[in-house]
ZABAZA-772376 format. One record per residue: x, y, z of N, C-alpha, C, CB in turn; residue in three letters. Coordinates in steps of 0.2 Angstrom, whole numbers, plus 5000, padded with zeros to 4 digits. Glycine has a CB too. Layout:
BEGIN
XYZXYZXYZXYZAla ...
//
This chain:
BEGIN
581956585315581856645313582456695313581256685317Unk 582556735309582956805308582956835314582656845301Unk 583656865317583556915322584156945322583456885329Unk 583957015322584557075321584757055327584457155319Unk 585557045327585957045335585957105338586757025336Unk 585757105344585557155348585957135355584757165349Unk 586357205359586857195363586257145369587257285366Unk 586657105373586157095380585857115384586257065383Unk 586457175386586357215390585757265387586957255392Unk 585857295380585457345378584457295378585757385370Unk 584557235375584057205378583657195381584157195379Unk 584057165388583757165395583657225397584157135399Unk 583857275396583457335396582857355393583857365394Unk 582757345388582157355381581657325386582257305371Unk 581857265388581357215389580957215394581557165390Unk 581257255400581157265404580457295408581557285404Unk 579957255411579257265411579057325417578957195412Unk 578657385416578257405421577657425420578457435424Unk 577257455426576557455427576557545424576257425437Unk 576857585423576957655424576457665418577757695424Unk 576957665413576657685405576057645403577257675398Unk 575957595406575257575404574657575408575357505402Unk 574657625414574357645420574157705417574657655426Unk 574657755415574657805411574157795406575357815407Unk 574057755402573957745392573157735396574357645385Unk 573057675402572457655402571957705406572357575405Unk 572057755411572057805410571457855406572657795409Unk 572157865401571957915398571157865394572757945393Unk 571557825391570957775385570457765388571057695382Unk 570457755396569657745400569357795402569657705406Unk 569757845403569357935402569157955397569757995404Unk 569357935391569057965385568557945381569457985382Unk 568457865384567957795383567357825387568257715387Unk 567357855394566857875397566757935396566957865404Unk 567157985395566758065393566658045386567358145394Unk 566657995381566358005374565557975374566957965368Unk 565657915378565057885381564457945385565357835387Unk 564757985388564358035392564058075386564958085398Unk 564458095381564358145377563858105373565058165373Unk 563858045371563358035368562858015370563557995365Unk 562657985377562157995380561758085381562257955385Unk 562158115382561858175382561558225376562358195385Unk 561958225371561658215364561358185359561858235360Unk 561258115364560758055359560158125357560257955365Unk 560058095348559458125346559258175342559258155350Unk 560158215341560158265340561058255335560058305348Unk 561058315330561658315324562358295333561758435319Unk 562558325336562858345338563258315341562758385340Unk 562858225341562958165342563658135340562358125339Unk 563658145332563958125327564858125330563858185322Unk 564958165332565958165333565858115340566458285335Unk 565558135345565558085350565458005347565058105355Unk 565157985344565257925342565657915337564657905340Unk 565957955334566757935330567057895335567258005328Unk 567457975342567957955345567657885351568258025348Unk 567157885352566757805355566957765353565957775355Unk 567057755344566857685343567557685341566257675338Unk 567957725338568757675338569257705344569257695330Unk 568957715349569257695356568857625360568957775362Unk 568257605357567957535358568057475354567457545358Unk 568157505346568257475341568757465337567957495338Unk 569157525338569957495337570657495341570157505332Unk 570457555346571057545353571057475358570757615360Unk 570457485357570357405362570757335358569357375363Unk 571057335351571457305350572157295351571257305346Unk 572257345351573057345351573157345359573457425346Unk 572657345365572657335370572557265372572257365371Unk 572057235368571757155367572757115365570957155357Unk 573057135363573457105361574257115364573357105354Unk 574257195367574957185371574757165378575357265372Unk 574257165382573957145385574157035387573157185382Unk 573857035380573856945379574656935379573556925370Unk 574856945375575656955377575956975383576056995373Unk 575657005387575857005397576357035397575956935401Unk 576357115392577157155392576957195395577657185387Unk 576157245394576157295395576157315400575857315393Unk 575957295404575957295412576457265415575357275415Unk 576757265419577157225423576657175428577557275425Unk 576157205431575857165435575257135430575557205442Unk 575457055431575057015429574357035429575256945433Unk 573957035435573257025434573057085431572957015441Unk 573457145431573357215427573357185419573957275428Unk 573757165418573557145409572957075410574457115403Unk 572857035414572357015412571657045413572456955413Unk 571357085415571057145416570957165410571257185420Unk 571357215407571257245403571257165396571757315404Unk 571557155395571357095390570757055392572157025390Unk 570557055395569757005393568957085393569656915405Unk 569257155396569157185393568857235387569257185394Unk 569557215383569757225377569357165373570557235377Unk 569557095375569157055370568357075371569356975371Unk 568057065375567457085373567157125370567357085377Unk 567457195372567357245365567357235358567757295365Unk 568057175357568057165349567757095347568857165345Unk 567457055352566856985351567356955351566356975346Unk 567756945356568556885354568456835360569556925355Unk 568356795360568356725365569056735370568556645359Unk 569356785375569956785377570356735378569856815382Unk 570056675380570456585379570756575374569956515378Unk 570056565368570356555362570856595357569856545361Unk 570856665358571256685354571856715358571056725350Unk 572056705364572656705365572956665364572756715370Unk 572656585362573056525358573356525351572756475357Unk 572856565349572756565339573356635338571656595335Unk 573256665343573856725341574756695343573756805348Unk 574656645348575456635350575456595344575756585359Unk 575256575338575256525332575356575326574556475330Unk 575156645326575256715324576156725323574856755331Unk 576456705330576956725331577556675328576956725338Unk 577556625332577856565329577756545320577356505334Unk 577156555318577056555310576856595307576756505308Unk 577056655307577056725304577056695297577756795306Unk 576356725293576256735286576456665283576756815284Unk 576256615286576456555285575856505284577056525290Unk 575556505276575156495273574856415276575256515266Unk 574156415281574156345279574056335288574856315273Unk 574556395292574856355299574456455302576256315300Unk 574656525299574356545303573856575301574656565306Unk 573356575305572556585306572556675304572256555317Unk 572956705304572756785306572956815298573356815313Unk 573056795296573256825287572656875286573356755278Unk 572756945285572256975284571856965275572557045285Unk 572356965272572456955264572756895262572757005260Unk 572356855257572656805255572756825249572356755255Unk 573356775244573356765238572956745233573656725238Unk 572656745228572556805226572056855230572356785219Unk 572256925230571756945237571156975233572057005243Unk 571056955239570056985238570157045241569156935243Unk 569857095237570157145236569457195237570457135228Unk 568857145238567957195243567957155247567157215241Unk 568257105247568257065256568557135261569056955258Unk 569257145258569757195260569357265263570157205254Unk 568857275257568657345260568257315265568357395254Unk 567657295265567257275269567457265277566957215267Unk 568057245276568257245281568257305288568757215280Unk 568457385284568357415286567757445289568557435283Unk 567357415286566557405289566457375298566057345283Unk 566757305298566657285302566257215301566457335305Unk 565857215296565357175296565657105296564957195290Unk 566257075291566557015291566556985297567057005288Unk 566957055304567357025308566557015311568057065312Unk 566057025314565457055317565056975314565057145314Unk 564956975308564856905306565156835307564956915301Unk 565656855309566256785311566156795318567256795308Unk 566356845324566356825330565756815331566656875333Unk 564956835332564456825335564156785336564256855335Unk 564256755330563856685329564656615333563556675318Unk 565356635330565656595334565556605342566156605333Unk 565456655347565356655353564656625353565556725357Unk 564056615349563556585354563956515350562656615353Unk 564156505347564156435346564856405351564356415337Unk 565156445353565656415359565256415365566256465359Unk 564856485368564356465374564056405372563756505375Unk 563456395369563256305367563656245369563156295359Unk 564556265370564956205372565156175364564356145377Unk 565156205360565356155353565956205352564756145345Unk 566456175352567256195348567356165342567956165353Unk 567556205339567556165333568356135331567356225326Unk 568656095328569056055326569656085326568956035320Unk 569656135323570156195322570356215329569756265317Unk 569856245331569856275340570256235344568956275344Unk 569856155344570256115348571056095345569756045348Unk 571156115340571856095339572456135342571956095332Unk 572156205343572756225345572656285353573056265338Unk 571856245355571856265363571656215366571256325365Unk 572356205372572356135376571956115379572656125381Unk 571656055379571256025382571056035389571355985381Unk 571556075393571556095399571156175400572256095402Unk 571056195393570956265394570056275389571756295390Unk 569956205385569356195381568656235386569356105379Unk 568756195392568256225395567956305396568256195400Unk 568856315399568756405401568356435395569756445402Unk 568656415387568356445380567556435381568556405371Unk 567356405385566656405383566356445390566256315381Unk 566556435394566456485399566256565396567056475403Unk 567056565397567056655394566456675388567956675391Unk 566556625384565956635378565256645383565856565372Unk 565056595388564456595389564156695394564456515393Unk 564856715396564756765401564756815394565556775409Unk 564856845389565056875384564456875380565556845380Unk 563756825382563356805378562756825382563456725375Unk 562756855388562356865395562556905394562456825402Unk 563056965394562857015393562957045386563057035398Unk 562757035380562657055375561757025375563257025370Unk 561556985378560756985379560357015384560656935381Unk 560757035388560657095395560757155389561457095404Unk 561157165387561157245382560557245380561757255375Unk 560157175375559757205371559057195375559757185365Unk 558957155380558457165383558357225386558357135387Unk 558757275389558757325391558557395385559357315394Unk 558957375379558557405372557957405372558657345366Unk 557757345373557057325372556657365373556957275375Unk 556857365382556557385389556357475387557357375398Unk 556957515384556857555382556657585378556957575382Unk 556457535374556457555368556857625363555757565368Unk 557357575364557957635360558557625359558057705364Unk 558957645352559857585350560057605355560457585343Unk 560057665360560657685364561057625368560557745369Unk 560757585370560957535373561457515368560557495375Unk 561457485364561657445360562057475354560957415358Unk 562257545355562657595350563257575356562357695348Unk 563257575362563557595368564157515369562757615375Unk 563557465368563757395367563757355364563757375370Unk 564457345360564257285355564257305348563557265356Unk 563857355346563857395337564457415336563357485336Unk 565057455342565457495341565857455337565757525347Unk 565957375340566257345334566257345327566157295333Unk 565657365326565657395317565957465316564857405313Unk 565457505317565757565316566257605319565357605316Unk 566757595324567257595326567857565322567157575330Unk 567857505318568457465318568657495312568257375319Unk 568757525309568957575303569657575305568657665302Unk 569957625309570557615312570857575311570657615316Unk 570757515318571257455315571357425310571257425317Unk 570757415307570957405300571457425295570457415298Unk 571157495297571857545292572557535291572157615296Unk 572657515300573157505303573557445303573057525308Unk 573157395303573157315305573557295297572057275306Unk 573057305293573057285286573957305284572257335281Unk 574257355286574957365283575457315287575157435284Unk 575357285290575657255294576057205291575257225298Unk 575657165286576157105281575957115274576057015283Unk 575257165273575057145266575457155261574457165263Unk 575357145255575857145248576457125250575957205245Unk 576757055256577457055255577456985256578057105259Unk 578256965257578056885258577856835262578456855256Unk 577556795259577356735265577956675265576656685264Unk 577756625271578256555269578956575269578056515262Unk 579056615273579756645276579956655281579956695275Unk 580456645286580656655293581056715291581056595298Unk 581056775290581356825291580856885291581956825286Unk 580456915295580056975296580257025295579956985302Unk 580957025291581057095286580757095280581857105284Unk 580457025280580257015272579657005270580456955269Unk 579156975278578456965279578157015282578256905282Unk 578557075287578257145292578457175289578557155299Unk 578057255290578157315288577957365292577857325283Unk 578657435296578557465299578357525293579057465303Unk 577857565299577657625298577557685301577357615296Unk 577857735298577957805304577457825305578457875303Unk 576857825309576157875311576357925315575357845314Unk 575657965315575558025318575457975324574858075315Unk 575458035333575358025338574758005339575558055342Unk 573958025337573657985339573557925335573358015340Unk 573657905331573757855330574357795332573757865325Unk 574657795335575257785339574857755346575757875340Unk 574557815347574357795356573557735354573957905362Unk 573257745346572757725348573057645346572057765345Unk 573457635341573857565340574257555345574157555334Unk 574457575351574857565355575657545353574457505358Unk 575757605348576557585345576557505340577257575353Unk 575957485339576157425335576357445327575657375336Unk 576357495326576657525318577357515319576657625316Unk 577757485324578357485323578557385323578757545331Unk 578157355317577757275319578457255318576857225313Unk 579057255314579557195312579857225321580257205303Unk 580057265323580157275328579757225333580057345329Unk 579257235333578757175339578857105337577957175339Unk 578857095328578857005328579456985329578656975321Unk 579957025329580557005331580856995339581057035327Unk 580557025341580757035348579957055352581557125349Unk 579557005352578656995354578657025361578256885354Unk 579456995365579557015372579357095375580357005373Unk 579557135369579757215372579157225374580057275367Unk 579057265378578457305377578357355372578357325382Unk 577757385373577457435367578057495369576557455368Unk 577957515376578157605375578757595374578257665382Unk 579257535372579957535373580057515365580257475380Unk 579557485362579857495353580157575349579057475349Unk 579957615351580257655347581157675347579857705350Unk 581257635356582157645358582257575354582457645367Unk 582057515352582157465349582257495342581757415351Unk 581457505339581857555331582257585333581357615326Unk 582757635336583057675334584057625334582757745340Unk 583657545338584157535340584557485333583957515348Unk 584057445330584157395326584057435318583557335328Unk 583657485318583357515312584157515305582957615316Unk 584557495307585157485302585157435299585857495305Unk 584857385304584557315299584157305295584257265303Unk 583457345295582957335292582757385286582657335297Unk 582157365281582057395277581957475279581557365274Unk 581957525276581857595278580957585280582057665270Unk 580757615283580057595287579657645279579857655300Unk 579057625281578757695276578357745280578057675270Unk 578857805276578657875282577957885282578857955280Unk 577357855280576557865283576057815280576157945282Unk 575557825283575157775278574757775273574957735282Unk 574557845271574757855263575357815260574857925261Unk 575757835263576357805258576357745258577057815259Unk 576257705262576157625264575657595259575857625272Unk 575057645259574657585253574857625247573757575253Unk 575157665245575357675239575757635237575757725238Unk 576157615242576557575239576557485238577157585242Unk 575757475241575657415241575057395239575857395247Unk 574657455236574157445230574257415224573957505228Unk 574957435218574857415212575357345215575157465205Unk 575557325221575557245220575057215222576057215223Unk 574457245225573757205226573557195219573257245231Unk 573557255214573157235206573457175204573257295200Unk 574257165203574757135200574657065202575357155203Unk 574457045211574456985212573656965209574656965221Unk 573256985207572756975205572756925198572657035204Unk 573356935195573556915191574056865191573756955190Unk 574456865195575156835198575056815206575856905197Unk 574756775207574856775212575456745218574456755212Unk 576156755214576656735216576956815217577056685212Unk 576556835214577256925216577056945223576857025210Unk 577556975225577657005232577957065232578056965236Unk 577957105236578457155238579057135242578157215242Unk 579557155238580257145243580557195245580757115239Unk 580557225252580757265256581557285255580557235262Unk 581957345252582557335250582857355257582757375243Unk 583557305260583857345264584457385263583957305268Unk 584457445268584957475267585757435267584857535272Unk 586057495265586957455266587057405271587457505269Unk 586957455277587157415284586957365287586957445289Unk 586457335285586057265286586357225283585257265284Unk 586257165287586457095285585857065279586457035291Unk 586357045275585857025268585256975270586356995263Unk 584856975265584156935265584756845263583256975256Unk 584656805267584956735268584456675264585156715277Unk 584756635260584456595257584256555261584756575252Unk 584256525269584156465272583456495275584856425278Unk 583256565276582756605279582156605273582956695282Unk 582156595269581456615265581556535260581356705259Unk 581056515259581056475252580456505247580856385255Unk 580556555246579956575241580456595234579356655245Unk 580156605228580656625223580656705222580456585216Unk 581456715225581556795224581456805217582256835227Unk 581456795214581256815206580656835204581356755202Unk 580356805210579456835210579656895213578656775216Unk 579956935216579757005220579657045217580157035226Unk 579457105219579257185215579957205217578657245219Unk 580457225213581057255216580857345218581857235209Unk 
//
């Protein structure tokens, strides 16, 4: 893969792990998880309900991802057992097998946007284009995880699963499924018991009506650009948000910055953009502009399913290298 040279010193610096800023983040995200929780129990019933279950459900529905995943990567904290805490967490809020997809994400890494080898492509070629919206719903992902976790409690891994989680680690997947699956049945017996969703708005639903956010967020990450390339200037797309969006994605708007250097932590990408940002395409200043600019190549590939967006670099950057991509630049959107 493509890597903008970066000094060693300034490096090992970036790289450099501690417990402060992500003590800080979790913090704040678990106070405002419990007072929105409070809020909504206290106005279950009533109009007034409404904004508390906004901010609930993407502090449960889509914070808990970008937590689920620096967490999994074991930067954000410096102390080990603290990111694995908050990562098994985090997966349960978004119905994720914590075994299983900390495997399927290091394959994420290793084979970015590399049709065929990684599992995580939000949009395919030619894209489905109300899979896409739906997604914002929640329902696909809600559809795909719940019935995978009881089918992983049951002890069945499927083909795929076993290929790229070790056999040393097969069992732990069905474990953690089985504890994920006990208490999402404890939630609703307790439903039951009261006859009333609050249980069940509280745990588990947020996955739907929460996950809007990351989706928002998620979806700019590689869409409209190319696959079946080792250079992340060409398959990643940074983007400048607002702060709360920033805190609730955990800085991963700044993604060619992460796929190139997975090591950094989150609070320390922004000195890494400021540090490489002469290599890389110009980020897009928001994310209006982001799907502006990567709407009329969604219609296009509809058509073409070889067109891509090609990310122009500035002067200062080292040129896009023919031995890094085998896809036909002739296909890009210039």
């Amino acid at each position: 893969w493509y890597h903008t040279d970066v000094p060693r010193k300034e490096m090992k610096a970036l790289m450099q792990r501690s417990d402060g800023p992500a003590i800080r983040d979790t913090i704040i995200w678990i106070a405002a998880i419990l007072g929105s929780a409070a809020g909504i129990v206290w106005f279950w019933g009533t109009w007034w309900v409404a904004p508390f279950l906004i901010v609930y459900g993407v502090l449960y529905g889509s914070s808990s991802d970008s937590r689920w995943h620096e967490c999994g990567h074991g930067t954000a904290f410096r102390t080990r057992w603290m990111n694995d805490v908050v990562y098994h967490i985090a997966s349960f809020m978004l119905m994720r097998n914590p075994v299983q997809w900390r495997w399927s994400h290091a394959r994420h890494h290793t084979d970015t946007i590399i049709v065929g080898r990684d599992a995580e492509i939000a949009v395919m070629r030619p894209p489905d284009l109300i899979k896409a919206a739906l997604a914002f719903t929640g329902i696909l992902d809600f559809r795909y995880s719940l019935p995978t976790l009881l089918r992983q409690a049951l002890g069945r891994l499927s083909d795929d699963e076993k290929s790229y989680i070790p056999e040393m680690d097969q069992h732990k997947a069905v474990v953690a499924a089985r504890w994920h699956m006990v208490v999402y049945v404890a939630t609703i017996a307790v439903a039951i018991a009261l006859r009333s969703w609050l249980p069940l708005v509280l745990i588990g639903v947020p996955r739907l009506y929460g996950t809007w956010h990351m989706v928002l967020t998620g979806l700019l990450q590689h869409i409209g650009l190319a696959d079946n390339v080792t250079d992340h200037r060409l398959n990643t797309r940074t983007v400048y948000m607002n702060p709360v969006s920033r805190f609730i994605y955990w800085n991963m708007n700044y993604h060619v910055e992460h796929h190139m250097f997975p090591m950094v932590p989150y609070h320390a990408l922004p000195k890494l953009h400021q540090l490489i940002k002469h290599d890389l395409p110009k980020p897009n200043p928001s994310m209006w502009h982001a799907y502006r600019e990567v709407w009329p190549v969604l219609l296009r590939q509809l058509r073409y399913e070889d067109h891509y967006l090609k990310r122009e670099l500035p002067p200062t950057a080292r040129p896009y290298r023919g031995e890094f991509h085998t896809v036909d630049m002739s296909r890009a959107a210039e």
